[in-house]
SEKOL-404222 format. One record per residue (C-alpha): x, y, z; residue number from 1. Coordinates in steps of 0.5 Angstrom, whole numbers, padded with zeros to 4 digits. Example, Ala and Ser with C-alpha at 12.3 -4.5 7.8 and 13.67 -1.06 7.14 Angstrom:
// residues 2
<east 0025 north -0009 up 0016 num 1>
<east 0027 north -0002 up 0014 num 2>
//
This chain:
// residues 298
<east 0180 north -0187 up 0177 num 1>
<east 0180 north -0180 up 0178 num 2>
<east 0175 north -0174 up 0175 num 3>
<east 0180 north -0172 up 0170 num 4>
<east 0181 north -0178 up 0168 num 5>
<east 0174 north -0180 up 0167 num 6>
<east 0173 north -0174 up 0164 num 7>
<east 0179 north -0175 up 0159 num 8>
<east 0177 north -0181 up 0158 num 9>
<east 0170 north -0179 up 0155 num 10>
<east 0172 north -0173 up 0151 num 11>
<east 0177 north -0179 up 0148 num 12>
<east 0172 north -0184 up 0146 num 13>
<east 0167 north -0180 up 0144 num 14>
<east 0170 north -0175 up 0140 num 15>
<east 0173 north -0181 up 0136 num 16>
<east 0166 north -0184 up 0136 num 17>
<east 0164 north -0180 up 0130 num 18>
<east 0169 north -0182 up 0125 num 19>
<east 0169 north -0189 up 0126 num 20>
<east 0160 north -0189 up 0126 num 21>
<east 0162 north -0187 up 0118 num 22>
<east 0164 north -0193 up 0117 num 23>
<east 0158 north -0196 up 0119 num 24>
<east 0154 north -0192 up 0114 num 25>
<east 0152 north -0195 up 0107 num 26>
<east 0150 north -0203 up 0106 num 27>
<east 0147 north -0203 up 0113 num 28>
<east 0140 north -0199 up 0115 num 29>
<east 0142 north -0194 up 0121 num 30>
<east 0137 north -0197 up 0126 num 31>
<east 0139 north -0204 up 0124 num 32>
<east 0147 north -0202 up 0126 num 33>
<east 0144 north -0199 up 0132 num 34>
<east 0141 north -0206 up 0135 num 35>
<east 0148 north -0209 up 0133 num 36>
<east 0151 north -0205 up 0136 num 37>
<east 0147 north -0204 up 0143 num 38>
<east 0146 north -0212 up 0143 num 39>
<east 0155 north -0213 up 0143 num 40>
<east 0154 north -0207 up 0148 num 41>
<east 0150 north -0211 up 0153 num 42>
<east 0153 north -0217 up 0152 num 43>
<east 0158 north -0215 up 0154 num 44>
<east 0156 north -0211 up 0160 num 45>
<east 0153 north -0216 up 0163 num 46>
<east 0158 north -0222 up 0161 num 47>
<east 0163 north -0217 up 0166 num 48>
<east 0158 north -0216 up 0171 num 49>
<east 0158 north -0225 up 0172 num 50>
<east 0165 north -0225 up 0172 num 51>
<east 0166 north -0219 up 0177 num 52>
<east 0161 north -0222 up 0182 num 53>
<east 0155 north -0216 up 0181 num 54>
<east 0149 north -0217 up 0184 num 55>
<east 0144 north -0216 up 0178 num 56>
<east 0137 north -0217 up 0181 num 57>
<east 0134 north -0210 up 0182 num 58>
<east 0126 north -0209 up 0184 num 59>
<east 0122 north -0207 up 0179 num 60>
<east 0121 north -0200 up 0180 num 61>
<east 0128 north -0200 up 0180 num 62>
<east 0127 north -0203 up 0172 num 63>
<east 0122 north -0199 up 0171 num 64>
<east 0127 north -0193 up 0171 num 65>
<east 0133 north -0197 up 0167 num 66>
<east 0128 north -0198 up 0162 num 67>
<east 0127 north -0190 up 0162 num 68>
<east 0135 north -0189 up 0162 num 69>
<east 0135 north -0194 up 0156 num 70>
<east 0129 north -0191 up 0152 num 71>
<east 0132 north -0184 up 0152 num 72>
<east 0140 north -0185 up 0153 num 73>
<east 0141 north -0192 up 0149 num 74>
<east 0136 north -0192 up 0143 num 75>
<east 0131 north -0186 up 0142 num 76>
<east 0138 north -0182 up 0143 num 77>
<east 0142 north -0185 up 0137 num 78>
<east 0136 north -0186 up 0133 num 79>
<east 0133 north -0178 up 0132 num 80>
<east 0141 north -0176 up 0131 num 81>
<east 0142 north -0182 up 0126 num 82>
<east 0136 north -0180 up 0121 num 83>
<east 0138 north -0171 up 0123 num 84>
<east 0145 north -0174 up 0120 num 85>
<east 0140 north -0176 up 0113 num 86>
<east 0138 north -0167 up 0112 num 87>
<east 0144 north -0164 up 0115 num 88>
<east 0151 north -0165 up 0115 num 89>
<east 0157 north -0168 up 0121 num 90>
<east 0158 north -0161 up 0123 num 91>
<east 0151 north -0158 up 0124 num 92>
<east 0149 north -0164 up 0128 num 93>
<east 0155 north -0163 up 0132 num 94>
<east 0153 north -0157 up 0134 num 95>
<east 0146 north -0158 up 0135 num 96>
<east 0147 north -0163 up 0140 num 97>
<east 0153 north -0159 up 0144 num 98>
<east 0146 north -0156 up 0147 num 99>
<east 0145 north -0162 up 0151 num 100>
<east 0150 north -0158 up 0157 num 101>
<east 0144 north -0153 up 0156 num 102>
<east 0138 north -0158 up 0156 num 103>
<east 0142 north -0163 up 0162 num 104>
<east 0143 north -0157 up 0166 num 105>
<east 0137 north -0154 up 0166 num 106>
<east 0134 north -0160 up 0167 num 107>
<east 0138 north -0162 up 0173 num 108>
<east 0136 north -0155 up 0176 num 109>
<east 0128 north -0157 up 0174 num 110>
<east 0128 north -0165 up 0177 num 111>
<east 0133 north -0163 up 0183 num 112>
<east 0133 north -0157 up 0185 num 113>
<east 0141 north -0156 up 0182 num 114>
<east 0143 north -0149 up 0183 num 115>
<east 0145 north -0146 up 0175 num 116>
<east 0152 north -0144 up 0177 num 117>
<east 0153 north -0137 up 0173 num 118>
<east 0161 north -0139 up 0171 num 119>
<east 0158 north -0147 up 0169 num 120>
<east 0153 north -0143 up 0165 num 121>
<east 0157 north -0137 up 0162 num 122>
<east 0163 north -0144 up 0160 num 123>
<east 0157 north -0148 up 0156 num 124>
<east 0155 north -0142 up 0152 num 125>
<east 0162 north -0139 up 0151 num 126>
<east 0163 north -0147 up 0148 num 127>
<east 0156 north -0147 up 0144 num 128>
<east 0159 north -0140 up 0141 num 129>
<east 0166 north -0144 up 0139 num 130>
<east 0163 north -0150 up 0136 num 131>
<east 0158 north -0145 up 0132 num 132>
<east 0164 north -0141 up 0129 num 133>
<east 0168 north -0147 up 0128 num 134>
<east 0162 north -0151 up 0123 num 135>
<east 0160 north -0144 up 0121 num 136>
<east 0161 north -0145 up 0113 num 137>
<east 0156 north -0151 up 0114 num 138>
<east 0151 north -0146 up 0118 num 139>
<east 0151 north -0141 up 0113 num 140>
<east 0150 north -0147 up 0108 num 141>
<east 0143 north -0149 up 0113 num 142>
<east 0137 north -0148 up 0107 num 143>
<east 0130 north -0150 up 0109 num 144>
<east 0128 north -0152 up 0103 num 145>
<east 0132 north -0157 up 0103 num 146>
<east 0130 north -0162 up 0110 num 147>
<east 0134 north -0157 up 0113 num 148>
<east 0129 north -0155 up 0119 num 149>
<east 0127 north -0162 up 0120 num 150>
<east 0134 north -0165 up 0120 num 151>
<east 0135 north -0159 up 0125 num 152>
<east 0128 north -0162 up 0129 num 153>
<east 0131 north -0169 up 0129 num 154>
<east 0138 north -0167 up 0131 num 155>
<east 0135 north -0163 up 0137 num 156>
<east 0129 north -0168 up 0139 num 157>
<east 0135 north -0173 up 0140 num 158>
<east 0140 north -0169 up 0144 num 159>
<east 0133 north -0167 up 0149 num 160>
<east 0133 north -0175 up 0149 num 161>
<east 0140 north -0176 up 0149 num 162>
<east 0140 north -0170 up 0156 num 163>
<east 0133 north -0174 up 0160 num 164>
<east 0137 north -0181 up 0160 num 165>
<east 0143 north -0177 up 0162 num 166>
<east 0138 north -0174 up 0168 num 167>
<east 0135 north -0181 up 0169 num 168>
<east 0142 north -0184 up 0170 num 169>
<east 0144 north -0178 up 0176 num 170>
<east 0137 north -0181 up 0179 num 171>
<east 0138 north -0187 up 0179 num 172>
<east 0145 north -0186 up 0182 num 173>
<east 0143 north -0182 up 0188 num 174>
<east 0138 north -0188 up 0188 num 175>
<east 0143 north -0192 up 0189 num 176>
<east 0144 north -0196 up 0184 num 177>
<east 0150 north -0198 up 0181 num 178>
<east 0153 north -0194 up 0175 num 179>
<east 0155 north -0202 up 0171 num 180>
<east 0149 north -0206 up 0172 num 181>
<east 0144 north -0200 up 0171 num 182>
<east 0148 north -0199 up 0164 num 183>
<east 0148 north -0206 up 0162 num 184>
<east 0141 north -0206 up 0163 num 185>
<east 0140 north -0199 up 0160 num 186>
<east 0143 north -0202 up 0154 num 187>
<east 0139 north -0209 up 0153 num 188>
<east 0133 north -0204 up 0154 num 189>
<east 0136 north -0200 up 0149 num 190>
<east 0137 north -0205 up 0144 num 191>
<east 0130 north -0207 up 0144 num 192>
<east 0127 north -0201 up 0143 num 193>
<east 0131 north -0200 up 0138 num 194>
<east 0129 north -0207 up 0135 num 195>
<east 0122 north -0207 up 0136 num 196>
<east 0122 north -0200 up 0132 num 197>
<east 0127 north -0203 up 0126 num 198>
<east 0122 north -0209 up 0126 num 199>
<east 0115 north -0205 up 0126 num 200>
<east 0120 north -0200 up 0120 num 201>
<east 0120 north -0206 up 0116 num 202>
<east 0128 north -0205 up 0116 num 203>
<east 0133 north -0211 up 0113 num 204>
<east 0137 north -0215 up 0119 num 205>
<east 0143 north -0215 up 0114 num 206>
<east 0150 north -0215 up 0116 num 207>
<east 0156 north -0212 up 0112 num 208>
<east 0162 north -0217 up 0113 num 209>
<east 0167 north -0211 up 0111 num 210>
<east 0173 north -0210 up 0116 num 211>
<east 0172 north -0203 up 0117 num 212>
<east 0165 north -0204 up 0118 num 213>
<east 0166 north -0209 up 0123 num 214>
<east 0172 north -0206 up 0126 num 215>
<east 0167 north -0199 up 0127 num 216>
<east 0162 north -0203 up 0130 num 217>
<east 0167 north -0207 up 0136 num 218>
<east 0170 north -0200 up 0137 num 219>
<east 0163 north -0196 up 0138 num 220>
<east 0161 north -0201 up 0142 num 221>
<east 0165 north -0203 up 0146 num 222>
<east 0170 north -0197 up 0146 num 223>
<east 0165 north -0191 up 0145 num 224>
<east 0159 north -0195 up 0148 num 225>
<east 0162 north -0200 up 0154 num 226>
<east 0167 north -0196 up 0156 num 227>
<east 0164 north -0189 up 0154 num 228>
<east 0158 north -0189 up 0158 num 229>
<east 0161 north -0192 up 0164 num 230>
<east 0166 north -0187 up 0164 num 231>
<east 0161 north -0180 up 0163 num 232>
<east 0156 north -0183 up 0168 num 233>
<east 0161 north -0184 up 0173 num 234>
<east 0163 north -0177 up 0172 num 235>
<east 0156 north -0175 up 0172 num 236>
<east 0154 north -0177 up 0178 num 237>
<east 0161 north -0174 up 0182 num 238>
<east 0161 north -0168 up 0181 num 239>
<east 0154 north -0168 up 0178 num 240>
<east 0150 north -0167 up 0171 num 241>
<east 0153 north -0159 up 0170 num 242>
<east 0160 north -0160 up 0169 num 243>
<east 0160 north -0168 up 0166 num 244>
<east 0155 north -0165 up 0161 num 245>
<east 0160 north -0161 up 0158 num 246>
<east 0164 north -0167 up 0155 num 247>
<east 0158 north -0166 up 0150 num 248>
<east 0161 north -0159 up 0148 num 249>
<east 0168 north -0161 up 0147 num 250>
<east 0168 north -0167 up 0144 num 251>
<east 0166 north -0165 up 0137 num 252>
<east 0174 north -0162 up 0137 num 253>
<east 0176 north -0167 up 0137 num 254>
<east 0172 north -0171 up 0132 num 255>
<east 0174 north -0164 up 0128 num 256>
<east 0181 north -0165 up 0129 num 257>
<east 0181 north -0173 up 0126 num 258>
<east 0177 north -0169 up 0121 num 259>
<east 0183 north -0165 up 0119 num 260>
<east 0188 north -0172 up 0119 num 261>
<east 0183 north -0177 up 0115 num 262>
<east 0178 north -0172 up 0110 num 263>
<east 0182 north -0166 up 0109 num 264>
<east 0179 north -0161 up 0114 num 265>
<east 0180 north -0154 up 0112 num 266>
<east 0182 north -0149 up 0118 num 267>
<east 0180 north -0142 up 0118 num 268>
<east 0181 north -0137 up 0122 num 269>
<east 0174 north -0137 up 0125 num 270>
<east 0175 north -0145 up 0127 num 271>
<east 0181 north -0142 up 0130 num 272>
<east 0177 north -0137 up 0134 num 273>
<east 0172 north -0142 up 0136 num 274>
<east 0176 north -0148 up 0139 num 275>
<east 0179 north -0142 up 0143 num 276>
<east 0172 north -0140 up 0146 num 277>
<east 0171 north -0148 up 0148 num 278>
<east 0177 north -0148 up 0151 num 279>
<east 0175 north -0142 up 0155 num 280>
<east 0168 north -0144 up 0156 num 281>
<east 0172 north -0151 up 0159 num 282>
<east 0176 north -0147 up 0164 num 283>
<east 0170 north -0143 up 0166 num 284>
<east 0167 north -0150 up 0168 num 285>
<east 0172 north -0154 up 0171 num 286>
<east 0176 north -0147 up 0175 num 287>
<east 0174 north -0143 up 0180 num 288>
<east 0176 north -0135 up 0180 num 289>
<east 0184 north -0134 up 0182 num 290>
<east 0185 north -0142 up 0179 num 291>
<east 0182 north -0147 up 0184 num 292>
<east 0179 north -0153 up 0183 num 293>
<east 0172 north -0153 up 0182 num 294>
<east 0168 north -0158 up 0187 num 295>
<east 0167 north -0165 up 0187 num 296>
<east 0159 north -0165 up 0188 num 297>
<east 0153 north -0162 up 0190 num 298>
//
């Protein structure tokens, strides 16, 4: 599959991710449709690992690792953003965790020794200023005094989260090991994070046999989770953690724009102004001067 195709893929799948997790939300603890959602996840994954003929013995250093991209990308990640979602609203989190282009790409220069490119750099906060100016009734809207500056702690925790799985996942790729199996592994070390931390909480394993609860919890895990993360991490290990890291910023359009068909988003002029800023942030990004396609790696 081609680059573009992987990045349309991710931006798709993630971006729609969002409005299918409010389906998730109500009768089930977040934590508990989280370990549901990570156990399909890897089942899954290592179901088509058997049938496809993957080799899934790695050396324990090798695990050590996947178990790291699982704790931070499959489970801390999702947990610290699900409870931000308890103090702040959709948009705000969305916004706090487009800085996850910002925390990869600096983390990448830090662990290893990526150059910053200027225009990489310049297109993620050109896209960070446009999500800002598109949520900003709801940033204005931020009160302190109601949880807001721990939902803002949550929401930040679980994107630096969400940015050291995605560095370990580059790690392990330029370590060789394969994109499916580190997922399939990363994943069922996820969900027992995410179990042991449910179970230590005293949360109930209940289930909510609704068809939208079920219906969300196949296509996140599945779609969002499955083919999502399979198609970001492939892309992150081509053309490296930089540019990938910028689906985080353009996905939430997407998420802005189901919101406006299914629960009546009101357009303003500055949302206009902000999704024209990610778009040319995203051009930055993806092009070089005089409109050349940017390189495919490092």
């Amino acid at each position: 599959m081609t680059n573009a195709l992987l990045y349309a893929a991710t931006v798709f799948l993630w971006g729609t991710s969002w409005l299918a997790i409010r389906y998730q939300l109500g009768v089930v603890a977040p934590e508990v449709s989280i370990v549901y959602r990570f156990a399909l996840s890897a089942l899954l994954m290592f179901l088509f690992c058997l049938a496809s003929g993957r080799s899934l013995r790695f050396p324990a250093r090798a695990h050590r690792f996947m178990a790291l991209q699982g704790l931070f990308l499959f489970s801390t990640n999702y947990v610290f953003v699900y409870l931000a979602t308890q103090y702040l609203t959709s948009g705000l989190v969305a916004v706090a965790f487009s800085t996850v282009t910002v925390m990869t790409i600096t983390g990448g220069a830090i662990l290893f020794a990526l150059p910053i490119r200027p225009r990489v750099a310049l297109g993620a906060l050109l896209g960070m200023a446009g999500l800002t100016l598109v949520f900003w009734p709801e940033v204005r809207a931020f009160d302190l005094a109601r949880g807001g500056s721990l939902g803002l702690t949550l929401a930040l925790t679980g994107t630096f989260s969400a940015s050291l799985g995605m560095l370990t996942s580059a790690r392990n790729q330029r370590q060789g090991l394969p994109v499916i199996q580190t997922n399939a592994f990363g994943m069922a070390y996820g969900f027992l994070f995410v179990t042991a931390y449910s179970l230590i909480q005293g949360f109930p394993f209940n289930f909510d046999p609704s068809i939208a609860y079920i219906g969300s919890l196949l296509y996140l895990a599945i779609g969002a989770t499955v083919l999502g993360f399979w198609a970001y991490l492939t892309l992150l290990g081509r053309i490296g953690p930089d540019r990938a890291a910028y689906a985080s910023v353009l996905f939430p359009i997407l998420a802005l724009a189901l919101s406006t068909l299914f629960e009546s988003f009101q357009w303003t002029g500055l949302a206009g102004a902000g999704v024209a800023l990610v778009l040319l942030g995203n051009a930055l990004v993806l092009t070089k001067i005089g409109g050349r396609k940017a390189p495919e790696g490092h």
